[in-house]
C-alpha positions as CSV (number, residue, x, y, z in Angstrom):
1,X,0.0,0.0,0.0
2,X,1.3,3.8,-0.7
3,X,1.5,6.2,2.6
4,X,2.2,10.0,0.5
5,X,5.5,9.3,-1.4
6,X,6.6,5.8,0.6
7,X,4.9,2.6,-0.7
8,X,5.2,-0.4,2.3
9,X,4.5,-4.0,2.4
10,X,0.7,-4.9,3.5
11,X,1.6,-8.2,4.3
12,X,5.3,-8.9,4.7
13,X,5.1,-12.0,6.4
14,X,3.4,-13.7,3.3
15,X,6.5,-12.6,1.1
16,X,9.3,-13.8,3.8
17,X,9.1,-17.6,2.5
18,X,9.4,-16.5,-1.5
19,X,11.4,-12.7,-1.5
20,X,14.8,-12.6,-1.0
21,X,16.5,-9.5,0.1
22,X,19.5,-8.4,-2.1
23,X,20.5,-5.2,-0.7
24,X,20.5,-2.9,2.5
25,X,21.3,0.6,2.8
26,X,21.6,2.0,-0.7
27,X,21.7,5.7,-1.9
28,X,21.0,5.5,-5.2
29,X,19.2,2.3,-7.5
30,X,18.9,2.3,-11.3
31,X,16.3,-0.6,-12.8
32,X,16.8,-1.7,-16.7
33,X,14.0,-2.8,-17.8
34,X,15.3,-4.1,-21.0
35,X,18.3,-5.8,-19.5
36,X,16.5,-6.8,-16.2
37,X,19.3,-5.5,-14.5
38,X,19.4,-3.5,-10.9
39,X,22.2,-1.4,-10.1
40,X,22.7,0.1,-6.5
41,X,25.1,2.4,-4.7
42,X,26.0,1.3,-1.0
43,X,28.8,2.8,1.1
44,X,30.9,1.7,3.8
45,X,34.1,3.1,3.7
46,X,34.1,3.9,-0.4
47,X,30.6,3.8,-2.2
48,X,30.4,0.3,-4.2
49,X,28.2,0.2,-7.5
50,X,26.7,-3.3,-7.7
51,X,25.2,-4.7,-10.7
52,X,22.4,-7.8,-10.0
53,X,21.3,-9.4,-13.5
54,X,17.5,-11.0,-13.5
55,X,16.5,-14.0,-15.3
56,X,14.0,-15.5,-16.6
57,X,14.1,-18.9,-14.4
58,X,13.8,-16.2,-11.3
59,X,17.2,-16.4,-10.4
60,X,19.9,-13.4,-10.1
61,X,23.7,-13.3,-9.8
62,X,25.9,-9.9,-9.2
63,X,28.3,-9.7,-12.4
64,X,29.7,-6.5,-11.8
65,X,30.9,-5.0,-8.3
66,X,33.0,-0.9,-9.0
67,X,34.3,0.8,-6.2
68,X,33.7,5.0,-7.5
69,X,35.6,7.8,-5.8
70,X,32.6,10.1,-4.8
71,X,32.1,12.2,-1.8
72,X,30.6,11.2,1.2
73,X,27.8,13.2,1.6
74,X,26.7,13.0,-2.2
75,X,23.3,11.6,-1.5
76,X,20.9,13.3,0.9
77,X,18.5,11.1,0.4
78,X,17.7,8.1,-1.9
79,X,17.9,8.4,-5.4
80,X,15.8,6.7,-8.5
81,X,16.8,6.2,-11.6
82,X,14.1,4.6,-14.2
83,X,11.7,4.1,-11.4
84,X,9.0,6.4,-12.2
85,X,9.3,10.4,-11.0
86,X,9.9,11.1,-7.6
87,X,7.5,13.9,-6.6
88,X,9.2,14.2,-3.2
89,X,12.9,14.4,-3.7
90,X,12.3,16.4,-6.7
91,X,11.1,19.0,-4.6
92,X,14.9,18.8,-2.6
93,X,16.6,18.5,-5.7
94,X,18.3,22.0,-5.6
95,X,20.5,19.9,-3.1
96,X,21.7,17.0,-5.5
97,X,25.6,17.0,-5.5
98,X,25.7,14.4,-8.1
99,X,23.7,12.9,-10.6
100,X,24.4,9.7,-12.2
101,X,23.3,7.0,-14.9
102,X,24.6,3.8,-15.9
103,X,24.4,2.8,-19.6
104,X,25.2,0.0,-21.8
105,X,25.0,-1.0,-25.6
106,X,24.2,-4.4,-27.5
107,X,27.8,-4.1,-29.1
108,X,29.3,-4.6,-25.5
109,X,29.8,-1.0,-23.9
110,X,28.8,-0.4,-20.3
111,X,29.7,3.4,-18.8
112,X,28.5,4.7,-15.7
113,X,28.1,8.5,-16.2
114,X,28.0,11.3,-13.3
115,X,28.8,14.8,-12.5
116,X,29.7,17.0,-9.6
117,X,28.8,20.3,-8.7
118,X,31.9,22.4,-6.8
119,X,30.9,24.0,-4.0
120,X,31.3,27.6,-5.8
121,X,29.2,26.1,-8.3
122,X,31.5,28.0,-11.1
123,X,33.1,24.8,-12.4
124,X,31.4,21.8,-12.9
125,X,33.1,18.0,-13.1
126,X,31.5,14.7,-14.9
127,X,33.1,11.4,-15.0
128,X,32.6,8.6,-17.6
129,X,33.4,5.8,-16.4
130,X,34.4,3.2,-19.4
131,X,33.8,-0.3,-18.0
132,X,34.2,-1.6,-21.3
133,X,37.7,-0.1,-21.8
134,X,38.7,-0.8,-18.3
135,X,39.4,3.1,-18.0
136,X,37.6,6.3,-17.2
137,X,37.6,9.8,-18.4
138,X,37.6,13.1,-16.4
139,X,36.2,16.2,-17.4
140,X,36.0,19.9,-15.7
141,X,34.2,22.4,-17.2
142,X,34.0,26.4,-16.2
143,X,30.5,27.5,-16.0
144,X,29.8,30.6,-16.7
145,X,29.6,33.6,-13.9
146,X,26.6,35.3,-14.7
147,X,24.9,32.0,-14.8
148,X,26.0,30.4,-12.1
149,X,23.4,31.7,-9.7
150,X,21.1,28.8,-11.1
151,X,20.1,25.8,-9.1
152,X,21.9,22.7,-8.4
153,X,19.4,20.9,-10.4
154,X,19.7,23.1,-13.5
155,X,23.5,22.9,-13.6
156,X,23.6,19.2,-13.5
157,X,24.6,17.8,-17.5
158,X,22.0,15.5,-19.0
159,X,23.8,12.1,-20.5
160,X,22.3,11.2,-23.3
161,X,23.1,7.7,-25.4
162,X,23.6,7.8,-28.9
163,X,24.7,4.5,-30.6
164,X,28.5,4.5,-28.7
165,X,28.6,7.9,-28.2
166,X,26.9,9.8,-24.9
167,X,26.4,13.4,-25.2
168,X,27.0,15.4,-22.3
169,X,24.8,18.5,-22.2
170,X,24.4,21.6,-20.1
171,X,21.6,24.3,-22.3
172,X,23.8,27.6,-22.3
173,X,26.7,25.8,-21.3
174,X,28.2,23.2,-23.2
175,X,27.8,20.4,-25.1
176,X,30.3,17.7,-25.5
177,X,29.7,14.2,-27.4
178,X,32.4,11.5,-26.0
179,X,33.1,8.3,-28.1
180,X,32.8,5.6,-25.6
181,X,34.7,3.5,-28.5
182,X,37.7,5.0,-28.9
183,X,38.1,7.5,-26.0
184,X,42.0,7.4,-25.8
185,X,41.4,9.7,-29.2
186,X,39.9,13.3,-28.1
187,X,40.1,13.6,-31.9
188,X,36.9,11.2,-32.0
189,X,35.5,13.5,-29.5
190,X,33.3,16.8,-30.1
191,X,33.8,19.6,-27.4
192,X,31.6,23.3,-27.7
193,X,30.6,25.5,-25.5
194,X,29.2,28.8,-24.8
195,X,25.3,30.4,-25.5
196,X,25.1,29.5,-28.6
197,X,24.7,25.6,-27.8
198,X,21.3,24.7,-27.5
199,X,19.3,21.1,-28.8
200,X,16.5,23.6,-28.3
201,X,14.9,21.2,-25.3
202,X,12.3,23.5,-23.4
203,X,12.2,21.2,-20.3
204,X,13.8,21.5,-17.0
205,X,16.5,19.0,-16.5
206,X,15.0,18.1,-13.2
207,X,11.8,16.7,-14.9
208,X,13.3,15.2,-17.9
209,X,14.3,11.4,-17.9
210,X,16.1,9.5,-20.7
211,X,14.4,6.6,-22.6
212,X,17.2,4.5,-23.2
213,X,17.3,0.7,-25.1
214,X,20.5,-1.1,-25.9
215,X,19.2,-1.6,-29.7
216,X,18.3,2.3,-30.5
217,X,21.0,4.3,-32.2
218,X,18.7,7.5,-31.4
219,X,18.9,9.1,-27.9
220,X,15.4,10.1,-26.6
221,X,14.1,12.6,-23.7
222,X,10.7,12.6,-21.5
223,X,9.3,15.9,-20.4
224,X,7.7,14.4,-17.5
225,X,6.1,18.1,-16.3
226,X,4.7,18.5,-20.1
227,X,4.6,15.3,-21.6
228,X,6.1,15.3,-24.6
229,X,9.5,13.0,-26.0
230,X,12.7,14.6,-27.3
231,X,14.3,12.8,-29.9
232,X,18.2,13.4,-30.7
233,X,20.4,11.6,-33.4
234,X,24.0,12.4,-34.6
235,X,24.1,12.7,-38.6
236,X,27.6,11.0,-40.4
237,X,27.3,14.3,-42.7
């Protein structure tokens, strides 16, 4: 049954002799539907990303386990990724310190993408994490002054899949489009930034949630406040 924004067990003690519990004390969960995969963040000492895959004969196993340098206090509360909108945090989300995804791609890639807001909110880092590659690359990225009186929420880069590349994307900031193929090239990379870069999304990064599939070379947005779907694709020309 739901109580406001918590849903809780009716009748636990009918699920005790089928459900299994697989984790405790996460701050941040991502569900796949089209993978049936589950990925969680837990911290002890160093936050550990956990990846549990779901099959059909209702079993599960854990095929990935990533230790990520991130702060300690980079959750406040919970996060959801892909788990419907989350009315109550979004209302708190002015406090996010970092937003993260985790991706992957029928030809074999798997990056975990997130950014984190400085404290003096005038540069900006993101992290892409190449599983893949077994490497990761860096980025930091000054925002601009007059515009860094915005939110936390609305400085926070959307990632955005697009076949093996992920475009990174802050409206009036910049936009940069990594290739998760060959990421030791910068050369395969595209970089811009400054007012002119806009995808021309009217939506508030807070309320928008990528549709992602491991089979569709075109990236795609929801507008969760107004409904409507983005669609973005990179042209060879």
């Amino acid at each position: 049954k739901q109580e406001g924004y918590r849903v809780v067990m009716a009748n636990p003690d009918r699920l005790s002799k089928i459900a299994e519990r697989i984790a405790d004390d996460f701050s941040w969960v991502q569900w796949d539907g089209h993978t049936q995969r589950l990925y969680y963040l837990t911290l002890k000492e160093k936050f550990l990303l956990r990846c549990i895959q779901f099959y059909l004969t209702h079993t599960w196993e854990t095929v990935l386990e990533l230790t990520l340098e991130l702060p300690v206090n980079s959750f406040h509360t919970v996060k959801f990724v892909n788990l419907g909108f989350d009315h109550f945090n979004a209302e708190k989300s002015d406090k996010d310190l970092i937003r993260m995804q985790v991706f992957t791609n029928q030809i074999g890639s798997m990056c975990v993408c997130y950014s984190q807001l400085l404290k003096d909110k005038q540069d900006l880092i993101y992290k892409i994490v190449l599983i893949h590659k077994d490497c990761s690359k860096k980025f930091k990225v000054s925002l601009s002054s007059d515009k860094s009186s915005q939110k936390h929420s609305q400085l926070h880069p959307l990632f955005i899949p697009i076949g093996y590349y992920i475009l990174v994307y802050l409206q009036g900031h910049f936009l940069h489009c990594i290739n998760t193929r060959q990421p030791e090239l910068l050369c395969h990379s595209l970089f811009l930034a400054g007012d002119e870069v806009n995808l021309g999304l009217q939506c508030d990064p807070v309320t928008a949630t990528v549709l992602h599939t491991e089979d569709r070379s075109s990236g795609q947005l929801l507008d969760l406040a107004g409904g409507t779907i983005h669609s973005a694709e990179l042209s060879p020309v």
